[in-house]
Every structure is written in structure tokens, then in C-alpha cells.
C-alpha atoms as an extended CHARMM CRD file, in Angstrom:
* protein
*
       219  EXT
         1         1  UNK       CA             46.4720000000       -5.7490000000      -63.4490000000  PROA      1               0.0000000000
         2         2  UNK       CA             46.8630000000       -4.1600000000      -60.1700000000  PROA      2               0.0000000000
         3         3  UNK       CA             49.8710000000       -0.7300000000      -60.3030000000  PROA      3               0.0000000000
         4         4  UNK       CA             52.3390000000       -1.4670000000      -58.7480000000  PROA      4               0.0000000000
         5         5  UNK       CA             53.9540000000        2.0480000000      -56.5410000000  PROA      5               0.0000000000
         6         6  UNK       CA             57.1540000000        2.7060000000      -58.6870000000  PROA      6               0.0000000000
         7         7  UNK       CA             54.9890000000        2.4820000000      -62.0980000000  PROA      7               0.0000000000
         8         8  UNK       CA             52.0500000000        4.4320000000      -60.3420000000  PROA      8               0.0000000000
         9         9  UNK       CA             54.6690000000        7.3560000000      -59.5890000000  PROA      9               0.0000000000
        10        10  UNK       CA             55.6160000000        7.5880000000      -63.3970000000  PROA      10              0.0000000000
        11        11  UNK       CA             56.4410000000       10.9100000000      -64.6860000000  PROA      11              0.0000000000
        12        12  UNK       CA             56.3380000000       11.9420000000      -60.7240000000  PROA      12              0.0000000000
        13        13  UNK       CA             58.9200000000       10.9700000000      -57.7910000000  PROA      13              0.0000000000
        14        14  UNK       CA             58.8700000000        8.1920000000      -55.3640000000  PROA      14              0.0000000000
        15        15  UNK       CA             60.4880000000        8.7900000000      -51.9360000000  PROA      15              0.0000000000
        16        16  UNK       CA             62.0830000000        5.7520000000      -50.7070000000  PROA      16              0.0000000000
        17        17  UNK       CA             62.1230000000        5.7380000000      -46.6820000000  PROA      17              0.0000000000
        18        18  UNK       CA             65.0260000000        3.5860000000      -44.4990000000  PROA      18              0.0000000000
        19        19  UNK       CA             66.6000000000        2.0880000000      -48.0530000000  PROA      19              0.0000000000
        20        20  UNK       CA             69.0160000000        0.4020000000      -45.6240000000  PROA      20              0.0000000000
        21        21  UNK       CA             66.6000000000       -2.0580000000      -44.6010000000  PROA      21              0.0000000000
        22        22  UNK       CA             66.0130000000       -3.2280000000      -48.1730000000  PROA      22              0.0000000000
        23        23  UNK       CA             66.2950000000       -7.0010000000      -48.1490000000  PROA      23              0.0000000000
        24        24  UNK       CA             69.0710000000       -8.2930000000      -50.2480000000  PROA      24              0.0000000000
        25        25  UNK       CA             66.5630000000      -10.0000000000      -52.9930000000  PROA      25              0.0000000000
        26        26  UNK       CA             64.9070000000       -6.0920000000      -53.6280000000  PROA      26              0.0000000000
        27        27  UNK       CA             67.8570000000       -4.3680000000      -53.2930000000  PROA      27              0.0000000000
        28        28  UNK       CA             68.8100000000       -6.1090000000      -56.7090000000  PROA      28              0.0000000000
        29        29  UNK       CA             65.3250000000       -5.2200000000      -58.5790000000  PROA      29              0.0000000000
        30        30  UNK       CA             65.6080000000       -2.2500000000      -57.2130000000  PROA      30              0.0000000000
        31        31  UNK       CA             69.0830000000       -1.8710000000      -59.1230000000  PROA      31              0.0000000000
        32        32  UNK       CA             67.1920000000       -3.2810000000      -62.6010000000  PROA      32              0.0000000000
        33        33  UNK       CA             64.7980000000       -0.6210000000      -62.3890000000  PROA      33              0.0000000000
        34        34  UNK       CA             67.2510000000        1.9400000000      -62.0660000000  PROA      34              0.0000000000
        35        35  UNK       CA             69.3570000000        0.4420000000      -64.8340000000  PROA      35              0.0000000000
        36        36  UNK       CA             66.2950000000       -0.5170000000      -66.9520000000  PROA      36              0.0000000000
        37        37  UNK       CA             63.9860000000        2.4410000000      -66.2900000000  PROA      37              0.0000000000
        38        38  UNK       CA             61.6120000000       -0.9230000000      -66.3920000000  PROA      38              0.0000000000
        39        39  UNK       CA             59.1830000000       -2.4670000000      -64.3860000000  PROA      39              0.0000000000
        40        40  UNK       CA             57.8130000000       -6.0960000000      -64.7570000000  PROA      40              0.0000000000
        41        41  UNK       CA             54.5900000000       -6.3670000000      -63.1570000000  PROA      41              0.0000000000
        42        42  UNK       CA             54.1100000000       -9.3300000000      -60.8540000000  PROA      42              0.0000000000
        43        43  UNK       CA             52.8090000000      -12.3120000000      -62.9550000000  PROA      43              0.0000000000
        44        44  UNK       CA             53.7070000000      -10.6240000000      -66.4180000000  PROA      44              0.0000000000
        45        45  UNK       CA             56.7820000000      -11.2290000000      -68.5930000000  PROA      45              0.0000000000
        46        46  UNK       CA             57.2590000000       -7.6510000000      -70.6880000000  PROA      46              0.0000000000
        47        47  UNK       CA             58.5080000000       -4.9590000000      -68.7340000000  PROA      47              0.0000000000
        48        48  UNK       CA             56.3350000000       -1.3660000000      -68.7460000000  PROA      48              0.0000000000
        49        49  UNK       CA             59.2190000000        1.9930000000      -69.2010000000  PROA      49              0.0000000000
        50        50  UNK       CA             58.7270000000        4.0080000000      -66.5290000000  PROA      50              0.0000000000
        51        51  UNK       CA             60.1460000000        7.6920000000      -66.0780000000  PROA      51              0.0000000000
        52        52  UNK       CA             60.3130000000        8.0320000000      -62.1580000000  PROA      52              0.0000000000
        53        53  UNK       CA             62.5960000000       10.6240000000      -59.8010000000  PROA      53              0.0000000000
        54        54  UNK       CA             64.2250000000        8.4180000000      -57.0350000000  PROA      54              0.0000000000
        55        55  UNK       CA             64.9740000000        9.6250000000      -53.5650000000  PROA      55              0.0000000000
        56        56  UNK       CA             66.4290000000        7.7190000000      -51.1640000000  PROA      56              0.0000000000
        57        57  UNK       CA             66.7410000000        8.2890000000      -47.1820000000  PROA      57              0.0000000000
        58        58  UNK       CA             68.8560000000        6.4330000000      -44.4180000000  PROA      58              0.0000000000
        59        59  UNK       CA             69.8590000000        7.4010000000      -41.2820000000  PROA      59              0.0000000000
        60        60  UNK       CA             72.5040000000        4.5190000000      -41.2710000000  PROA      60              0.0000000000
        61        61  UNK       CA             76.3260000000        4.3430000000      -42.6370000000  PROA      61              0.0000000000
        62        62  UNK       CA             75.5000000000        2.6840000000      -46.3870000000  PROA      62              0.0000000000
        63        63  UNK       CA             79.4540000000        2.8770000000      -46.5180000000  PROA      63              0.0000000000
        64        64  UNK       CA             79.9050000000        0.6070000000      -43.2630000000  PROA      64              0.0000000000
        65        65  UNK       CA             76.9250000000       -1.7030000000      -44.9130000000  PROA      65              0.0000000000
        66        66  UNK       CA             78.4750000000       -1.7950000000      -48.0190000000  PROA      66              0.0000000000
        67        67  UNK       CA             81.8620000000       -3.0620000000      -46.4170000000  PROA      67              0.0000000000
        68        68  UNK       CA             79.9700000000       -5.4490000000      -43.9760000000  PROA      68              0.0000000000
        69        69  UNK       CA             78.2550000000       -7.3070000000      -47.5480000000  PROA      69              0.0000000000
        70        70  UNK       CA             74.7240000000       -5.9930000000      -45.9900000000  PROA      70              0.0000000000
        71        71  UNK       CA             74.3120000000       -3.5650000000      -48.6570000000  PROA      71              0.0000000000
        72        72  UNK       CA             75.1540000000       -4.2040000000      -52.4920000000  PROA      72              0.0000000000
        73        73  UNK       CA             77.9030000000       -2.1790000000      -53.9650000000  PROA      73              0.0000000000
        74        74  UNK       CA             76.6510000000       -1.5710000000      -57.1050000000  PROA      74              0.0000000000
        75        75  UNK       CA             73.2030000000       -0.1970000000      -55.8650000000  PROA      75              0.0000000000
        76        76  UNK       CA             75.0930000000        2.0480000000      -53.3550000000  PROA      76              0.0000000000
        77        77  UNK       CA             76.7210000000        3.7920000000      -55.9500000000  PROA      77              0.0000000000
        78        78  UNK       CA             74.2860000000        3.9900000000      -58.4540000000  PROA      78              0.0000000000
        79        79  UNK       CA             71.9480000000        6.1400000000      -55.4150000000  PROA      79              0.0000000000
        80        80  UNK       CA             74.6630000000        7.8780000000      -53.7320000000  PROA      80              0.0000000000
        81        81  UNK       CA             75.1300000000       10.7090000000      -55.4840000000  PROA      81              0.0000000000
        82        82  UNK       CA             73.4420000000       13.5060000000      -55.5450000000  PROA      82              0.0000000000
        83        83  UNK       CA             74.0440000000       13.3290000000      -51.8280000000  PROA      83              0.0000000000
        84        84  UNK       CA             72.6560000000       15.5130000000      -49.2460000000  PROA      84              0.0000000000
        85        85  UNK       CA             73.4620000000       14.9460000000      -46.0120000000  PROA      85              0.0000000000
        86        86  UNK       CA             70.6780000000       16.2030000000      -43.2800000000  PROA      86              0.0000000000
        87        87  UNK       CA             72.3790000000       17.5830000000      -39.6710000000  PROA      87              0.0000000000
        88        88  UNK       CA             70.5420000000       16.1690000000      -36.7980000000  PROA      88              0.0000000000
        89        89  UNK       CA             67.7490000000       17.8540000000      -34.9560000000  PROA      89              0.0000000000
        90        90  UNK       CA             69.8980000000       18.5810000000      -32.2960000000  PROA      90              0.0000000000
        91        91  UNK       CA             72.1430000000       20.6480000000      -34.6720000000  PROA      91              0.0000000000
        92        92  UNK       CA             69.2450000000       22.3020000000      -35.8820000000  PROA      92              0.0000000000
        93        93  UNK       CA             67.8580000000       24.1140000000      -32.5560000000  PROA      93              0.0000000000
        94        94  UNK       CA             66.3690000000       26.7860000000      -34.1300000000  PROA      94              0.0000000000
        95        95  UNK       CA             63.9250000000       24.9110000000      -35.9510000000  PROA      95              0.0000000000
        96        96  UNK       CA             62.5150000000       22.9690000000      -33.0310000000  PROA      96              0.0000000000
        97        97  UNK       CA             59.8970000000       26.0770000000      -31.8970000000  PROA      97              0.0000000000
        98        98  UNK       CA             58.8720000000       25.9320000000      -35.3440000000  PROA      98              0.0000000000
        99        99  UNK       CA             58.5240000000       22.4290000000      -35.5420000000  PROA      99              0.0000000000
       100       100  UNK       CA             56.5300000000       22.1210000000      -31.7190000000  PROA      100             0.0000000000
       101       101  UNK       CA             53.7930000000       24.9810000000      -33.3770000000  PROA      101             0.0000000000
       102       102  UNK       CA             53.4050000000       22.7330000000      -36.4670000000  PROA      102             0.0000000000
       103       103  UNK       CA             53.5290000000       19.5800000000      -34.5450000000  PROA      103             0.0000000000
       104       104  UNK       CA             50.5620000000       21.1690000000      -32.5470000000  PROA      104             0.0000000000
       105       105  UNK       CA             48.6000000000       22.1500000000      -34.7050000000  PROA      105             0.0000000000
       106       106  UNK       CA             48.6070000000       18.9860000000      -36.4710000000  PROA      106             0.0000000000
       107       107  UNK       CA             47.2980000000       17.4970000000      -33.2170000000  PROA      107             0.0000000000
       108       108  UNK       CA             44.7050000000       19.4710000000      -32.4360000000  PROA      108             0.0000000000
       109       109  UNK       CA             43.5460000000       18.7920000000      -36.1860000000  PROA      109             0.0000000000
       110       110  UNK       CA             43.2850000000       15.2300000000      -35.0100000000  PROA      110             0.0000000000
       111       111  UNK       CA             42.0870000000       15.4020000000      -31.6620000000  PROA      111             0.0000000000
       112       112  UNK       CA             40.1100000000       18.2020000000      -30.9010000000  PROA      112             0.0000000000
       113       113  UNK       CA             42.1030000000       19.0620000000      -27.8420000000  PROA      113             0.0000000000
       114       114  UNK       CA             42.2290000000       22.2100000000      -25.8000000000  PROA      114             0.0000000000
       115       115  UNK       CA             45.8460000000       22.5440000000      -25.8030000000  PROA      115             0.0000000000
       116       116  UNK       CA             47.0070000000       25.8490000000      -26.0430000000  PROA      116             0.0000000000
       117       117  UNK       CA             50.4160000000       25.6760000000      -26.2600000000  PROA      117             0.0000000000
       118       118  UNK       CA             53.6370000000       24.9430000000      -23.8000000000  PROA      118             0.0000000000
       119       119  UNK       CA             55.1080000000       26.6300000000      -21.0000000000  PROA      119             0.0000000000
       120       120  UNK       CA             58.2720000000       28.3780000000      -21.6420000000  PROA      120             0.0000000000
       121       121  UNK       CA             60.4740000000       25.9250000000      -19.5660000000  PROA      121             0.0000000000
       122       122  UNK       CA             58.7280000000       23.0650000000      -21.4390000000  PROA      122             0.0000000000
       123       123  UNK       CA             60.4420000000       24.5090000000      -24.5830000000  PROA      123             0.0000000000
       124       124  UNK       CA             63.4980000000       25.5000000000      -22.9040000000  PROA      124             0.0000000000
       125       125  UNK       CA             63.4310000000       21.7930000000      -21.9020000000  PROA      125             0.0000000000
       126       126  UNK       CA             63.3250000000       20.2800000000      -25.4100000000  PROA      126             0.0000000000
       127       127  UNK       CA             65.4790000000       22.9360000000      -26.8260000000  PROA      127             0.0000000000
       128       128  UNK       CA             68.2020000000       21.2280000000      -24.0290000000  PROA      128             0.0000000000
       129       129  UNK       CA             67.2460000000       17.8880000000      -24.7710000000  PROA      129             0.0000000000
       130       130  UNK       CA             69.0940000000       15.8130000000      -27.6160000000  PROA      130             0.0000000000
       131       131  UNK       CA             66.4000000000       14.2250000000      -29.3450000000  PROA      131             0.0000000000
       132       132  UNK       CA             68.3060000000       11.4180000000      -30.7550000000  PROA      132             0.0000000000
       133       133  UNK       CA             64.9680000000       10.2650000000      -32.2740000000  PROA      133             0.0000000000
       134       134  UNK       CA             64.9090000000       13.5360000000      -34.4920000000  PROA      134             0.0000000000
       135       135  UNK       CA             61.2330000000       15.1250000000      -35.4470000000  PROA      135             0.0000000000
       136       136  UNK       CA             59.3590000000       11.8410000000      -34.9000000000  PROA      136             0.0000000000
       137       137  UNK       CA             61.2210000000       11.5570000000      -31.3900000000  PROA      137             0.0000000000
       138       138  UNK       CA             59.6500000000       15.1720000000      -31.3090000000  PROA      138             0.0000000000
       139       139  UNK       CA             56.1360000000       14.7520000000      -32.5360000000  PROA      139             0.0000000000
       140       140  UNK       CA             55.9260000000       11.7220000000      -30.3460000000  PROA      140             0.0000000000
       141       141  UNK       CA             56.6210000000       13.4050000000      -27.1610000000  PROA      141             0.0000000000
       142       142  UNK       CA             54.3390000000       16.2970000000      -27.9420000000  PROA      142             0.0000000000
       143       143  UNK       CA             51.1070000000       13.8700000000      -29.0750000000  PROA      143             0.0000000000
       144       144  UNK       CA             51.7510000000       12.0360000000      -25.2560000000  PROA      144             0.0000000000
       145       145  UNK       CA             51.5620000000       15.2470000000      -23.6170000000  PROA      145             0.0000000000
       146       146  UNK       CA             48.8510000000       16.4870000000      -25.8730000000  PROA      146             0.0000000000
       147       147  UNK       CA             46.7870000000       13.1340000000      -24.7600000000  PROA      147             0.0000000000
       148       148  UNK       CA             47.6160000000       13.1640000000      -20.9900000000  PROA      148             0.0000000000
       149       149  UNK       CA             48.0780000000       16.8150000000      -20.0670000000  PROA      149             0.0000000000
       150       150  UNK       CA             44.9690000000       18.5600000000      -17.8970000000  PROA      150             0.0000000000
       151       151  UNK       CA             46.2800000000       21.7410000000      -17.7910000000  PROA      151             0.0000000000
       152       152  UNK       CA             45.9610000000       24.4470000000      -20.8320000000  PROA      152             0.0000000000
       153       153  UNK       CA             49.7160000000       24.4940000000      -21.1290000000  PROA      153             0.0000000000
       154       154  UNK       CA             52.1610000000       21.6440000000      -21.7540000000  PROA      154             0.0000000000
       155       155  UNK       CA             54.9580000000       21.8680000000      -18.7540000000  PROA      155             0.0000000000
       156       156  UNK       CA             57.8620000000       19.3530000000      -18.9320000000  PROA      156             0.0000000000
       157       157  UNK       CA             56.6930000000       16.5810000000      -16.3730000000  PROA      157             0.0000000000
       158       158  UNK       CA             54.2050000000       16.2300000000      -19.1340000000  PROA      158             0.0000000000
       159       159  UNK       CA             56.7240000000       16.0730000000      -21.8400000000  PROA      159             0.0000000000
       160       160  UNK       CA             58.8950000000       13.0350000000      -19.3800000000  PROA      160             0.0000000000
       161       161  UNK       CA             61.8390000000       16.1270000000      -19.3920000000  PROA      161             0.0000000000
       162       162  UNK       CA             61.4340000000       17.4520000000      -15.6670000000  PROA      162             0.0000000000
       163       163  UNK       CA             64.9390000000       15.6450000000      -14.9760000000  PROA      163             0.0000000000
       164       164  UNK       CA             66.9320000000       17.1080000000      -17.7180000000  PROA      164             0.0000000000
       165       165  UNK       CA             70.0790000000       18.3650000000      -17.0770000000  PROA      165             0.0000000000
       166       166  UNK       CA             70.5410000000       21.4400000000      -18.9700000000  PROA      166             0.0000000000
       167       167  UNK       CA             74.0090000000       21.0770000000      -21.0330000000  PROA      167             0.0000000000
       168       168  UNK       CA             76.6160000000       24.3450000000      -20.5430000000  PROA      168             0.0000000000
       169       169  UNK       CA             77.7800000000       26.3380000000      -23.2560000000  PROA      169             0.0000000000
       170       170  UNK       CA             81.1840000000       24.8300000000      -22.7050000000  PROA      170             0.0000000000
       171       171  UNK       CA             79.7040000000       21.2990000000      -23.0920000000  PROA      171             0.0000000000
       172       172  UNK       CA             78.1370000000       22.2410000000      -26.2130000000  PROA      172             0.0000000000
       173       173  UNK       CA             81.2120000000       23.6260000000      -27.4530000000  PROA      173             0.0000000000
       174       174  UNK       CA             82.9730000000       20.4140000000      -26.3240000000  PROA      174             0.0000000000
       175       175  UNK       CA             80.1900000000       18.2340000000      -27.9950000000  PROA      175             0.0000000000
       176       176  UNK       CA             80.5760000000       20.6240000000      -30.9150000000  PROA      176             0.0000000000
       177       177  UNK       CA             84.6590000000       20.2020000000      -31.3900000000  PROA      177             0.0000000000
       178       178  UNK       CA             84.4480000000       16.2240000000      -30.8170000000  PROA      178             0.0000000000
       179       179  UNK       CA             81.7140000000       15.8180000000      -33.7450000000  PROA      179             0.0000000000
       180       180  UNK       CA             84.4340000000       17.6150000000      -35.8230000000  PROA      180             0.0000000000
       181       181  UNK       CA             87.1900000000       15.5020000000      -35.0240000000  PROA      181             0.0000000000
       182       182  UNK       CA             85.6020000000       12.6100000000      -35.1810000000  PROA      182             0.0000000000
       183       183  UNK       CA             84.4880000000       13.5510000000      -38.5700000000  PROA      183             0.0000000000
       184       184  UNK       CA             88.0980000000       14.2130000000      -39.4870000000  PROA      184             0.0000000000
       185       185  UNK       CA             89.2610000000       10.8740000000      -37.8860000000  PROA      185             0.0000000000
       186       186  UNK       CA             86.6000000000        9.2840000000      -40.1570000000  PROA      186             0.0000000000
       187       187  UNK       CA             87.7000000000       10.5070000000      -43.2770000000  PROA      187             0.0000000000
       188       188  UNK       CA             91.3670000000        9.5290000000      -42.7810000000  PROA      188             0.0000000000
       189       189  UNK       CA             90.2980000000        6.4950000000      -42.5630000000  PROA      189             0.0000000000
       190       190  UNK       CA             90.7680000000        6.4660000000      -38.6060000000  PROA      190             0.0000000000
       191       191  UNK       CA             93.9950000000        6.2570000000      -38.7640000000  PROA      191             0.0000000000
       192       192  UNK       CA             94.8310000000        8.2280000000      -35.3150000000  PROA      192             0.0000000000
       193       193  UNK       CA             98.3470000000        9.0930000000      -36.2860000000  PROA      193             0.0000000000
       194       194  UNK       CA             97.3300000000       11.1230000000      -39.2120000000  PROA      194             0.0000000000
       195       195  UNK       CA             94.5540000000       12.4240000000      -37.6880000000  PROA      195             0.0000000000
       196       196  UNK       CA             97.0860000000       13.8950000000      -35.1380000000  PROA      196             0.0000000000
       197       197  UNK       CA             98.9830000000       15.2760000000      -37.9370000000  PROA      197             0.0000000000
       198       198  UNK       CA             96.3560000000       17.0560000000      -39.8290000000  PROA      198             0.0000000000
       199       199  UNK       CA             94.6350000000       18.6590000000      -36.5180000000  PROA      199             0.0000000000
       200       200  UNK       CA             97.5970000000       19.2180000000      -34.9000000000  PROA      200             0.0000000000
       201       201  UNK       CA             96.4600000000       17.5900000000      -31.6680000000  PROA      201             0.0000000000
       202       202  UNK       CA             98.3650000000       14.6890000000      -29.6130000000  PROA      202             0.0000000000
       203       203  UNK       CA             96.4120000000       10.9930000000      -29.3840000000  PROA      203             0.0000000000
       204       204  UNK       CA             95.5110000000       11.7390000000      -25.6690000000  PROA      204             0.0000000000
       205       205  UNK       CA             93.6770000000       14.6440000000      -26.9440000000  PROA      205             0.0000000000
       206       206  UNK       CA             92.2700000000       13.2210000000      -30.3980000000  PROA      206             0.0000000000
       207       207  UNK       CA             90.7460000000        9.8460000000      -27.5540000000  PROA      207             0.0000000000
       208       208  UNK       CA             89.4030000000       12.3450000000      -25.1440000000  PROA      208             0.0000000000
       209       209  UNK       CA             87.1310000000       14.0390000000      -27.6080000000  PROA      209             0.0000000000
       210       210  UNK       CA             86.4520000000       10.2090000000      -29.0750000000  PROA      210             0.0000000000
       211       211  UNK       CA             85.3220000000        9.4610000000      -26.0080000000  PROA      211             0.0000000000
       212       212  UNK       CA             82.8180000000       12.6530000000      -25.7570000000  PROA      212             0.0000000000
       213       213  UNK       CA             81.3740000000       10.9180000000      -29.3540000000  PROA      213             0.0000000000
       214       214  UNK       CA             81.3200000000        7.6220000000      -27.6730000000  PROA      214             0.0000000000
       215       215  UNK       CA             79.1400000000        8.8420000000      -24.6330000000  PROA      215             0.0000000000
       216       216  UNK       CA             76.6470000000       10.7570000000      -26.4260000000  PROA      216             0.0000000000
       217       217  UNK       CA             75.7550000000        7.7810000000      -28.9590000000  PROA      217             0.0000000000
       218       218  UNK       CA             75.1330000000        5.2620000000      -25.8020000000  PROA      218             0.0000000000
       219       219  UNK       CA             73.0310000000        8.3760000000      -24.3660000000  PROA      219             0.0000000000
């Protein structure tokens, strides 16, 4: 008798979180559902109509999964599209002092602390840093400073980033031109020799800027 989540959300929208990780098994009652707009409740035999919004979020390649028989086909295409893809925080600088005042607040909501803020090289510091783990890399960080700092202000030995190098405006530019290439190389199925002949670059060039992708994602 007990709801189950996707019939509880009927009429409403259920967010679906790291759909990548799906096993197999649910991956295909997911697909039913979706199909169906039905739900069979565990130990009954007549399925319930529900009218639920989907969204689905990944920070993986469902493409690459799809090819690699880790994700079904069918159930890939049947979520893909509307797609909206989401930059990373590190393309999205401008937002992170926004972020670090909401992040704050929300700890001092929780633990009563007298935090006032951080010092303006601590945010210099994680406005350099690349935050591959995006917000929750972010709101991490913060809550471990907010929990060991004994000073008013949060200054970046707190935040771990005292040893960050800060990256040049020519290395950002660099970082900037290899994400587009390698996007381009992507899309032509990396097929280097057309890549070359839609950017009008030689294959030394189009590998040097592969290698500036390959660096970052093992940083």
C-alpha cells in the first residue's frame, strides 16, 4: 500500500539525479514507465496511470555509455531530448561569489557559527581554482573551513588553497581555445584529419591543444 516516489510525484515532476548509474534491470522499468505513463506497485499486478514531468541529470557521456552497452539505447533516446547542457563551474566564474554568500548562509543556518565571511584572497583563491567537483566541490570546502576556522574571516589555508597557482590570462585563453577544439574534434567524430580541415589548423597544432584537455582532466 506503501507510494512508491514516481506515483507520489503525480501531476508534479520528479528530478532524477546521476541517471547514469541506473542499474541495467531499472533502466528498463524506467523505460515502461515512460512508455506506459504506468506504474505497478511492488506486490500488485494492475498498473496505476501516472502523469509525472521527468528530468534527468548526468555528468557522464550517455553517448560513450550507450556505445560501451552500459546504457540502453532505447532509454537514452527516449530522455535525451529536450537537452540542456550545464557549463562547468569553472566556466561560470561569476557565479561563484554568489554561490560562497548562499553557501554561507546556509551554514550558519545549520551551525550557529560566527563566520563572517572570507578574506578577499580566499575568494580570489577559489575564483583561480578549477573546482572540478562543481558547487558540491564548493559547498564542501566552505562547510570545512566554516567548522575549523578560529578567525572571523575564512583565509585560504583554511579553504586547503594557500598553494594555488594562480592561472594567466594567456593560460585561460589557452584552456579556453583547447575546450573548443576538442569539442570540434568530438563532433567529427575525432577524426583528426577533418578536424584539421574544418579549423584550419595542422595535426601538431590540433595534439598540442589535445594535450592541454588531457592535462586538465588528470588535474
Amino acid at each position: 500500500d506503501k507510494m512508491g516516489k514516481i506515483e507520489y510525484a503525480n501531476n508534479g515532476t520528479l528530478f532524477f539525479d546521476e541517471i547514469a548509474e541506473l542499474p541495467p534491470n531499472v533502466q528498463a522499468k524506467l523505460l515502461r514507465v515512460l512508455e506506459d505513463k504506468k506504474v505497478i506497485p511492488l506486490g500488485g499486478n494492475e498498473g496505476r496511470v501516472v502523469n509525472v514531468r521527468f528530468i534527468f541529470a548526468t555528468n557522464r557521456n550517455l553517448k560513450a555509455l550507450v556505445e560501451k552497452g552500459k546504457f540502453r539505447e532505447d532509454l537514452y533516446y527516449r530522455i535525451h531530448a529536450p537537452y540542456i547542457k550545464i557549463p562547468p563551474l569553472r566556466e561560470r566564474k561569476d557565479e561563484i561569489p554568489v554561490l560562497i554568500e548562499h553557501l554561507l548562509l546556509k551554514l550558519k543556518q545549520k551551525y550557529q557559527g560566527c563566520i563572517s565571511g572570507l578574506t578577499e584572497p580566499a575568494k580570489n583563491a577559489l575564483l583561480e581554482f578549477d573546482l572540478p567537483g562543481n558547487v558540491r566541490q564548493l559547498e564542501k570546502m566552505l562547510e570545512q573551513a566554516f567548522l575549523t576556522c578560529q578567525k572571523e574571516y575564512i583565509d585560504t589555508k583554511d579553504l586547503g588553497l594557500s598553494s594555488v597557482k594562480p592561472i594567466s590570462m594567456e593560460e585561460k585563453v589557452q584552456q579556453y581555445k583547447a575546450k573548443l577544439i576538442y569539442e570540434r574534434f568530438v563532433a567529427s567524430g575525432k577524426d583528426i584529419k577533418k578536424t584539421c580541415s574544418e579549423l584550419g589548423l595542422s595535426e601538431r597544432q590540433i595534439y598540442r591543444y589535445l594535450k592541454i584537455i588531457k592535462i586538465n582532466n588528470q588535474d
